[in-house]
Structure formats: C-alpha cells, structure tokens
C-alpha positions as a Markdown table, in Angstrom:
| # | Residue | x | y | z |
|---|---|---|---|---|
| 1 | Unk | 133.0 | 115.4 | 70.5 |
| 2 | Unk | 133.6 | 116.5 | 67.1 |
| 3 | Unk | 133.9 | 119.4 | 64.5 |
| 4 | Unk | 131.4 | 121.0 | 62.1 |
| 5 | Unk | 131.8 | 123.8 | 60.2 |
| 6 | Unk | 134.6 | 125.1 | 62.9 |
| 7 | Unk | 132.1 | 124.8 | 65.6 |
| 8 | Unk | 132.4 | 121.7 | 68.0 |
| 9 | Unk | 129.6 | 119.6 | 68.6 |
| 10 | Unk | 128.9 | 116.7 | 71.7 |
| 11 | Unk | 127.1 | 113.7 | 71.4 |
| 12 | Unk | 125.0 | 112.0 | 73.7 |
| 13 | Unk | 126.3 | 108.0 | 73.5 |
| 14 | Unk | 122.9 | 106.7 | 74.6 |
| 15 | Unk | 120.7 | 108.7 | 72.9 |
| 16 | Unk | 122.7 | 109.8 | 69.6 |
| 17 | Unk | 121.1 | 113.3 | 70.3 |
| 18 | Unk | 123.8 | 116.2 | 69.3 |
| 19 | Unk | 124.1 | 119.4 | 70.7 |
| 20 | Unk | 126.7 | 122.2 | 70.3 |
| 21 | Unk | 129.0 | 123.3 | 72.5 |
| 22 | Unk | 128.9 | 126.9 | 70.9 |
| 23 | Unk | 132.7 | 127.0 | 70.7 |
| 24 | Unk | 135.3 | 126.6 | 68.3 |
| 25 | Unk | 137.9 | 126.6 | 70.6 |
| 26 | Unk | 139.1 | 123.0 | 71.2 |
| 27 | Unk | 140.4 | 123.6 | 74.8 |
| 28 | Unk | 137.1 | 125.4 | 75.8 |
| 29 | Unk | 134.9 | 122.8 | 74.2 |
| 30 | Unk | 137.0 | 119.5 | 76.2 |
| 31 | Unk | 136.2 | 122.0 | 78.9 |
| 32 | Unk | 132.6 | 122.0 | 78.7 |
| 33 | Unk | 132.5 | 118.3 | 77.3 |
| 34 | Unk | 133.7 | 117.1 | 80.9 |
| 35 | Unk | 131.3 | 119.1 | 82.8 |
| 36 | Unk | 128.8 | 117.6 | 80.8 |
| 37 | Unk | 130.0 | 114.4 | 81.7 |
| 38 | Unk | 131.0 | 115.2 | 85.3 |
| 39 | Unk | 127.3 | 116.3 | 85.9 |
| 40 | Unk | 125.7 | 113.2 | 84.7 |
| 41 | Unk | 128.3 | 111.0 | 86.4 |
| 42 | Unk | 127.8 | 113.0 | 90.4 |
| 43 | Unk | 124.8 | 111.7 | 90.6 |
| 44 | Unk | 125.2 | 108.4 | 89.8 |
| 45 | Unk | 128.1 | 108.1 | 91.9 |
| 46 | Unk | 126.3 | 110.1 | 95.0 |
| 47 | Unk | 123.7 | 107.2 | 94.8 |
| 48 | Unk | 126.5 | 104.2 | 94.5 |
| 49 | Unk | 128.6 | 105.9 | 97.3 |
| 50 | Unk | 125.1 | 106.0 | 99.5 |
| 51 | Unk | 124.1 | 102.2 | 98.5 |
| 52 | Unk | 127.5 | 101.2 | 99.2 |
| 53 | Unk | 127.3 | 102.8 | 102.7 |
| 54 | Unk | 123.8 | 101.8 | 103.4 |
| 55 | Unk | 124.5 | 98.3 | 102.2 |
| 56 | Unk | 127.3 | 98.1 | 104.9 |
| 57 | Unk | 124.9 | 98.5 | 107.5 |
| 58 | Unk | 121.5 | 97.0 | 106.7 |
| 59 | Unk | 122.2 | 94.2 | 103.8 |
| 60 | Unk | 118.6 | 94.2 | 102.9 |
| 61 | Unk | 118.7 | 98.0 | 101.9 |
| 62 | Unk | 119.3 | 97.3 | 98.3 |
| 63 | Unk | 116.4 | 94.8 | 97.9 |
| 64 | Unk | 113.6 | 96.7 | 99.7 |
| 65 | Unk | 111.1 | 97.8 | 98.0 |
| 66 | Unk | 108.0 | 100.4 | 98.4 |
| 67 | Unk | 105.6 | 96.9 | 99.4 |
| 68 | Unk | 108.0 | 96.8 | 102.0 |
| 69 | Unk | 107.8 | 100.0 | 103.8 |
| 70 | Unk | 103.7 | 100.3 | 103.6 |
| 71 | Unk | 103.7 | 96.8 | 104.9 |
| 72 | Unk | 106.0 | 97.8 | 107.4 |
| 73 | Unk | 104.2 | 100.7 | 108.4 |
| 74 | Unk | 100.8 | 99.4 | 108.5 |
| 75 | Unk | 101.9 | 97.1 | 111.1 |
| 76 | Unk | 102.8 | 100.3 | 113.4 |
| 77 | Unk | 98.7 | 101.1 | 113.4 |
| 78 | Unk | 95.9 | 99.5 | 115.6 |
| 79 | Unk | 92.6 | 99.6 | 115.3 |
| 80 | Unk | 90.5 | 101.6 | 112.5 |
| 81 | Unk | 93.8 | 103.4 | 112.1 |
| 82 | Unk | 95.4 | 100.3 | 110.8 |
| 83 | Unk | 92.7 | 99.2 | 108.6 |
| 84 | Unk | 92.2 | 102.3 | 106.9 |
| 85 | Unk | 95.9 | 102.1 | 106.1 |
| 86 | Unk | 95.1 | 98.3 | 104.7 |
| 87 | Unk | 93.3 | 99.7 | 102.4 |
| 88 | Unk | 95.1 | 102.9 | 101.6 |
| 89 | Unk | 97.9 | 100.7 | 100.8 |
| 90 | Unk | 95.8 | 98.8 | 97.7 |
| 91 | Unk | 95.6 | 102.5 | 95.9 |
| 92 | Unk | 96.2 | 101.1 | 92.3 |
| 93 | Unk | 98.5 | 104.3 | 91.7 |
| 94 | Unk | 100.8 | 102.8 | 94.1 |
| 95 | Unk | 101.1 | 99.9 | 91.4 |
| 96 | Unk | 103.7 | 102.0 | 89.8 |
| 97 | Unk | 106.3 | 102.0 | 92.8 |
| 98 | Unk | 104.9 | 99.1 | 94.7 |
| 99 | Unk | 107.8 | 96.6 | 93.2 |
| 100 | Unk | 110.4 | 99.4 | 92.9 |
| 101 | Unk | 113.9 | 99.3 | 95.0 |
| 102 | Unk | 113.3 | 102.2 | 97.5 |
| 103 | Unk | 117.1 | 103.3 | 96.6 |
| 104 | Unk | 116.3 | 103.5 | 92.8 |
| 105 | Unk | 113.2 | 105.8 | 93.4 |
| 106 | Unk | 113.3 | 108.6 | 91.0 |
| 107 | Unk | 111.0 | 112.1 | 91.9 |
| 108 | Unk | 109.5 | 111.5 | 88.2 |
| 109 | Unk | 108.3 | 107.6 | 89.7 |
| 110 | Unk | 106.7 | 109.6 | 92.8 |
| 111 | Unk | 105.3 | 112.3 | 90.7 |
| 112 | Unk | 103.5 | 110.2 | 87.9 |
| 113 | Unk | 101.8 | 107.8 | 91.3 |
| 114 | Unk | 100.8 | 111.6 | 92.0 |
| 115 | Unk | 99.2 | 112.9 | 89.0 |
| 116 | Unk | 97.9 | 109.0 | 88.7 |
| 117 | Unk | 95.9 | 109.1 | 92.1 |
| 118 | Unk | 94.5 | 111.4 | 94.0 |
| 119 | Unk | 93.4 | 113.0 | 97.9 |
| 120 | Unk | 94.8 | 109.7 | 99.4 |
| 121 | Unk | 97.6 | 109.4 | 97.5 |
| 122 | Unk | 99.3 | 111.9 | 98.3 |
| 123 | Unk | 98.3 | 111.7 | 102.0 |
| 124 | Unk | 99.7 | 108.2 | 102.1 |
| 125 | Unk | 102.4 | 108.3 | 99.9 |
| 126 | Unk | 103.8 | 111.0 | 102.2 |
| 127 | Unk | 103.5 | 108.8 | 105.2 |
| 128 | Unk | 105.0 | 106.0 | 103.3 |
| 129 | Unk | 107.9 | 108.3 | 102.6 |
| 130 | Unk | 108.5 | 109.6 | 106.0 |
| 131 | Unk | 108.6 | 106.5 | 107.4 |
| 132 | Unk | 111.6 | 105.1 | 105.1 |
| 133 | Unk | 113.7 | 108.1 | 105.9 |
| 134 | Unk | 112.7 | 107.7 | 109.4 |
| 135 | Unk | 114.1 | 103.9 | 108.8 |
| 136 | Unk | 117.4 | 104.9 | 107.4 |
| 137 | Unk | 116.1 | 102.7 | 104.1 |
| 138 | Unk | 116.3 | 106.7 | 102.2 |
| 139 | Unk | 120.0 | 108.8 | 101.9 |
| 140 | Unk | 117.9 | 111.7 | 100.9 |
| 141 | Unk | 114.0 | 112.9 | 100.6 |
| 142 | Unk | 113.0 | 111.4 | 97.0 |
| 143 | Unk | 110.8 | 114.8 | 96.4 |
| 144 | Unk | 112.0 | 117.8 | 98.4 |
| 145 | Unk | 109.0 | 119.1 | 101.1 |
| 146 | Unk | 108.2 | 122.4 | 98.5 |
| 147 | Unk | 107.4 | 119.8 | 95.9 |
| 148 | Unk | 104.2 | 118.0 | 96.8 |
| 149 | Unk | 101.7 | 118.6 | 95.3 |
| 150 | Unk | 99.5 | 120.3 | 98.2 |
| 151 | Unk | 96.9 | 118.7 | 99.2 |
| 152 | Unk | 93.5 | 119.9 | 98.5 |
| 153 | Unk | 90.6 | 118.0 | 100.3 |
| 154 | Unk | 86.8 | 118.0 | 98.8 |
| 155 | Unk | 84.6 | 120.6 | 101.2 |
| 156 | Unk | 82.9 | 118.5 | 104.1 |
| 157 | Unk | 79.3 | 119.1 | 105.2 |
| 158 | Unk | 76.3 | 117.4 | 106.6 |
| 159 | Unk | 73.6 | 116.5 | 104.3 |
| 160 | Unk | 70.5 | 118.7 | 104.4 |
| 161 | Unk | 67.0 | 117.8 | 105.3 |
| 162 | Unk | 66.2 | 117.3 | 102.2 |
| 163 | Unk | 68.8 | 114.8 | 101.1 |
| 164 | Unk | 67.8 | 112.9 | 104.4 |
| 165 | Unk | 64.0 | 112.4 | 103.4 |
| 166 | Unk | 64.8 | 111.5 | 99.6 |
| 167 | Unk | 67.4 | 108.8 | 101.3 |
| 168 | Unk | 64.3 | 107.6 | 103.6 |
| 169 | Unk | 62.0 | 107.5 | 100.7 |
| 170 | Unk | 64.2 | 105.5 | 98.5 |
| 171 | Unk | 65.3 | 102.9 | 101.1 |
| 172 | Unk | 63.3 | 99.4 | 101.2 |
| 173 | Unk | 65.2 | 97.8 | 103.5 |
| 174 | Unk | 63.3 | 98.9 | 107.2 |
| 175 | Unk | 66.1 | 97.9 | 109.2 |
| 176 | Unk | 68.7 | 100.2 | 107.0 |
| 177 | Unk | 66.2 | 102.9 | 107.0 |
| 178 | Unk | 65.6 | 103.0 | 110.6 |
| 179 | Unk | 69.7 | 103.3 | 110.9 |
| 180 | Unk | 69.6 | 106.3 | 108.5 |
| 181 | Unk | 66.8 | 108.2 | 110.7 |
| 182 | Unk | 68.7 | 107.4 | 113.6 |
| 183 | Unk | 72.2 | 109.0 | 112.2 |
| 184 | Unk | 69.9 | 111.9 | 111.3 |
| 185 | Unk | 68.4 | 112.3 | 114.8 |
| 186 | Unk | 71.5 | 112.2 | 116.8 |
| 187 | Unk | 74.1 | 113.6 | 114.3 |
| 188 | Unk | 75.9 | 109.9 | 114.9 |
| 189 | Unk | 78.1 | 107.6 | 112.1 |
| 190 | Unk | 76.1 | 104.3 | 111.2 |
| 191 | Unk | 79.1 | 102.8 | 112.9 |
| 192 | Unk | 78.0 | 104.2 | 116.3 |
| 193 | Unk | 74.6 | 103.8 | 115.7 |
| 194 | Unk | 75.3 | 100.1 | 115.2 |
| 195 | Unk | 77.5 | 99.8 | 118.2 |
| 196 | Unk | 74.2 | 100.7 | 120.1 |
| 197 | Unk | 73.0 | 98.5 | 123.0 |
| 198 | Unk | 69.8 | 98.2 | 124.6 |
| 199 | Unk | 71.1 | 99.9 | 128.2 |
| 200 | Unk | 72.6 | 102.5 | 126.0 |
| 201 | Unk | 68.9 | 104.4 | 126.2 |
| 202 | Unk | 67.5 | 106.0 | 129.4 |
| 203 | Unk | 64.1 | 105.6 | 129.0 |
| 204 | Unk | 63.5 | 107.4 | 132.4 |
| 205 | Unk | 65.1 | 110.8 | 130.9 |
| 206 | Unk | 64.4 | 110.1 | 127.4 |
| 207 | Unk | 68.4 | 110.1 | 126.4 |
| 208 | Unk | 71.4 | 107.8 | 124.8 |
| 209 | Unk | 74.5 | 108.0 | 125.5 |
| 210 | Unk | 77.6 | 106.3 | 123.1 |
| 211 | Unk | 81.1 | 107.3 | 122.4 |
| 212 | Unk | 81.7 | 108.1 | 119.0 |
| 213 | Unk | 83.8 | 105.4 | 117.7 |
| 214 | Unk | 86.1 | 108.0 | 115.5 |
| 215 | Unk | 87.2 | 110.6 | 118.0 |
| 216 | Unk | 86.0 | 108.5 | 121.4 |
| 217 | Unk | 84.2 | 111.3 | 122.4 |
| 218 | Unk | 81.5 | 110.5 | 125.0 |
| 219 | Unk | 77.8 | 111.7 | 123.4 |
| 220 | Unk | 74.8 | 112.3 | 125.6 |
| 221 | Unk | 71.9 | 113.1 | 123.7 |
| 222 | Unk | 68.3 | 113.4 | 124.5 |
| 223 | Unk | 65.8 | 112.2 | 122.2 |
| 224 | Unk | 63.0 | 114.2 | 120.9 |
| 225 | Unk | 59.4 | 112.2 | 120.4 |
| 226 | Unk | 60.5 | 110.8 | 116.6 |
| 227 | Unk | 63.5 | 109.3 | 118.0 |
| 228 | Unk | 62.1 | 107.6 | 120.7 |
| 229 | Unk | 59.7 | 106.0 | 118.9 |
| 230 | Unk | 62.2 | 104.6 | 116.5 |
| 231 | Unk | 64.3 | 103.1 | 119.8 |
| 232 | Unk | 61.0 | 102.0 | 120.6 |
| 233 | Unk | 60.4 | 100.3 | 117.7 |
| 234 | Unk | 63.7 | 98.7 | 117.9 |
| 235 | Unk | 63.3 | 96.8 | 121.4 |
C-alpha cells in the first residue's frame, strides 16, 4: 500500500497492476487492503483445507487427473454404450483437461473445453463431472448446474425420397446399395440391416422380423413387392 497525492493506492505483488483504494484515511484503506487480501487468500485456503482432507482419505486424490475419471467411467458401460464413450472420450477439446489434477480444475479450464467443442462435449464432459463428484475425487461442482452452457442438439429427421434415390444413384458398390434400399424399405439402421439372417424373412407371409439393435425393440415388418425382391436377390 502506499500514498499519492493524499489518496492511498494498493498494489497487486504479482501483477504490479495499481488500483486505488478511494481513501485517504490510513485506517480505512489497511481496512480494505486486508479484505483484498483476505478474499484472494479464502479461496486458496478453502481448496488446501479440502486437499488436505481428501488427501487423508484417498492418497491418490491429489494425482488424479481428468484421463482418470473418463477412463474410469467408461469402464462402468457395456456394449455400444461403452464404445460410444471410447470414443467420446478422444474429443480433442478434452486435450485441454485431459492431463489436469481434477482438484486444480478451474471453471475457466471447463469453460474454454466448452466453447472449444461442441454437442458432445458438453454431454460428456457433464457425465465426466458427475461421476468425480459421485467418487468423492471433487469437494465442490467445478461449474455450478445454472452455468452450462445448455445443450442445444441439431433437429433430427429422416431423409426424404429424394435424398434416398440421389444416394442410390450415386452408389457403385451393389452390395452397399442394396443395404441403403433396404434401410429405406423398412425404416431400419444399416446396423440392423446387417445383423440380418436368412430365417429372419418369412417368405410364407412376406415379412422380417429383427430387433433394433439401439432401443432392442422387436420389429415385424411386412415387405411390399420392391423389398422382396431385394431379399430375394440377396439369397
């Protein structure tokens, strides 16, 4: 702290920045210079008390990292739930907290991995979150539930007939294109269409039956003369 021109002035030892304390009453401006300080020191000292705490109870807690809890919560998944978050986790905005000490997360770290990815992001990054404070590897929510960024999805819809033929027309490949006719004829993924088998068809009432490998919804369908032929062609 010092004097200029009658009117005290603090300065910020890190940043040499100066700023005045809009006093010229010593006692007031010590005053105001320790609340400066105090508020810069709470925090810091809220985190060493928690880390202190924590560290007591799981030793590992100061060395985990964000790699650590995705890992950790991929493993939780099965099936196309856990490969989807294989590859959720190799989003290149998480490169900016992938290495980071999950107790020396900032909200600015999680905001910039934000603004830096996009739909998924923030889908996962919430997960990723949950799951440390679930763990106990979090003291407190690193962005409060207000302050994500709400997630907007892109509008879903079907493709029109229109898109479908100029799809057809430009694929070469027969076996890919009889896939594509097929996804159009019985409103299936090419997942399911590929899981197809030969007894899957009743040739007697002209349907196919499959579970749709997303929601494991049984399907019945029955198959209009273009469709047919196209299983037809197939066997």
């Amino acid at each position: 702290m010092f004097n200029r021109a009658g009117v005290y002035y603090s300065e910020d030892t890190v940043t040499r920045k100066q700023h005045s304390l809009r006093t010229k009453n010593e006692a007031e401006a010590l005053t105001l210079l320790h609340s400066k300080n105090e508020a810069f020191r709470q925090p810091v000292l809220n985190l060493q008390i928690a880390r202190t705490y924590l560290t007591a109870i799981d030793p590992e807690v100061a060395k985990r990292t964000w790699q650590t809890a995705m890992d950790e919560l991929t493993k939780t998944k099965m099936g196309n739930t856990h490969h989807r978050h294989v590859t959720a986790m190799k989003d290149k905005a998480f490169d900016l907290i992938r290495n980071l000490p999950i107790l020396e997360t900032q909200s600015a770290h999680f905001l910039k991995a934000l603004e830096l990815g996009g739909v998924s992001t923030n889908v996962y990054l919430r997960r990723i979150h949950n799951f440390a404070l679930d763990m106990n590897w979090l003291p407190w929510s690193v962005l409060p539930k207000r302050q994500w960024p709400k997630v907007k999805f892109k509008e879903k819809r079907a493709i029109t007939l229109e898109e479908h033929q100029r799809i057809i027309a430009a694929e070469v490949n027969p076996e890919r294109k009889t896939l594509y006719q097929l996804c159009w004829h019985l409103g299936a993924s090419q997942g399911d269409i590929a899981s197809l088998k030969g007894e899957d068809v009743d040739w007697t009432g002209n349907t196919v039956g499959f579970t749709r490998k997303k929601s494991g919804v049984p399907v019945l369908v029955h198959l209009g003369p273009e469709a047919l032929n196209l299983f037809k062609d197939l066997t």
